[in-house]
VOZAZA-909295 format. One record per atom (N, C-alpha, C): residue in three letters; x, y, z. Coordinates in steps of 0.05 Angstrom, whole numbers, plus 5000, padded with zeros to 4 digits. Example, Ala and Ser with C-alpha at 12.3 -4.5 7.8 and 13.67 -1.06 7.14 Angstrom:
<rs>
ala526448865156ala524649105156ala526449345156ser525749555142ser527349795143ser525850015157
</rs>
This chain:
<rs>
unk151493004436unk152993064411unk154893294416unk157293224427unk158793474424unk161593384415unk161393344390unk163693264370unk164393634357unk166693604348unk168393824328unk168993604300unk167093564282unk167093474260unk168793704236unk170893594233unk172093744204unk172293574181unk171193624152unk170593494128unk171993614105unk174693514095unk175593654074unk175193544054unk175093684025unk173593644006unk175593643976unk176093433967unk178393573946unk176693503924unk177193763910unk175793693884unk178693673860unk177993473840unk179593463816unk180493553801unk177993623791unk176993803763unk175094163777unk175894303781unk174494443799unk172494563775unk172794543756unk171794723731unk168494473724unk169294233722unk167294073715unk165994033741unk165993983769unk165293873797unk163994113808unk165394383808unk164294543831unk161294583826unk160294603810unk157194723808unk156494543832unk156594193818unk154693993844unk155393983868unk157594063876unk158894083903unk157294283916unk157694623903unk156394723915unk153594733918unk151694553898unk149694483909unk148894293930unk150294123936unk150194023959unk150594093977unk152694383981unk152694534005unk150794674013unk149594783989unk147294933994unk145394864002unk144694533993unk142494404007unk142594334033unk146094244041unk146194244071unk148294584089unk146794654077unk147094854086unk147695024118unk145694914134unk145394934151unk146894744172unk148494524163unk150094414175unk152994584166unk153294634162unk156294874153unk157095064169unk157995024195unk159395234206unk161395364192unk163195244187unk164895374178unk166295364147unk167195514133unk168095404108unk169995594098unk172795424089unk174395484075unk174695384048unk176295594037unk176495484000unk179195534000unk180695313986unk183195373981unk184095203955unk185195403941unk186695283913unk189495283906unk190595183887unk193495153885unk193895353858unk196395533867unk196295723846unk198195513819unk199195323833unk200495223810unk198695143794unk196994933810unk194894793788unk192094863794unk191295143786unk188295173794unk186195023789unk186194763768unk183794693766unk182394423786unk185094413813unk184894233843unk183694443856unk181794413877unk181794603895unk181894393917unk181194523952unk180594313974unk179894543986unk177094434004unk175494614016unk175494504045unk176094594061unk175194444092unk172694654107unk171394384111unk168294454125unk168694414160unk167494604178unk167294564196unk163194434207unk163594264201unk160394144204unk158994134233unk156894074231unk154694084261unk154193834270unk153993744283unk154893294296unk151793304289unk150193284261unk147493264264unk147793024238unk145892804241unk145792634225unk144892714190unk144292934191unk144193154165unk146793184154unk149693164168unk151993214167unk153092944157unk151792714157unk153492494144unk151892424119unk149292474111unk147992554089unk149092714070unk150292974076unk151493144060unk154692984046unk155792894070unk158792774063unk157592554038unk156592354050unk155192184023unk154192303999unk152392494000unk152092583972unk154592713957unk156592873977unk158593023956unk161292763949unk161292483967unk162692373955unk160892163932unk159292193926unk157292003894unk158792223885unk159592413885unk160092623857unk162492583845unk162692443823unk165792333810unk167992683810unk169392503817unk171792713812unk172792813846unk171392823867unk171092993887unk171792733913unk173492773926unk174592563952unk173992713977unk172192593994unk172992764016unk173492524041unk175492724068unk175992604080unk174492804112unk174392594139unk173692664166unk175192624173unk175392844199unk176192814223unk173992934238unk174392724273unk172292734286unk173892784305unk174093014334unk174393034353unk172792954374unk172592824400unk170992854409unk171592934438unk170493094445unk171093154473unk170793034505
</rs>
């Protein structure tokens, strides 16, 4: 397993979505190397978050649960070396 998994996260509605999002992070927690938050000052209530993840089958469990969450799209990229 020596992938560079990156998972960006756009949320919709950031006001109604973020609570469950960040509970899902928190649950996968430990797959989260890395994490950015970024919002649009035009339209704050979009945000997009890019995750730097761990190539552990825990890591495609998390992507599935935060995309069941209406409102919230996320996309991969997989490097592999």
């Amino acid at each position: 397993m020596d992938k560079h998994i990156i998972v960006g996260v756009h949320i919709v509605d950031r006001e109604a979505h973020a609570v469950k999002v960040q509970a899902v992070f928190t649950q996968f927690g430990e797959q989260i190397k890395t994490r950015l938050g970024m919002h649009d000052d035009i339209c704050p209530s979009n945000g997009l978050i890019l995750l730097e993840m761990a190539d552990t089958p825990e890591t495609c469990q998390m992507i599935e649960a935060v995309q069941a969450i209406g409102g919230v799209d996320c996309k991969t990229m997989v490097f592999e070396h």
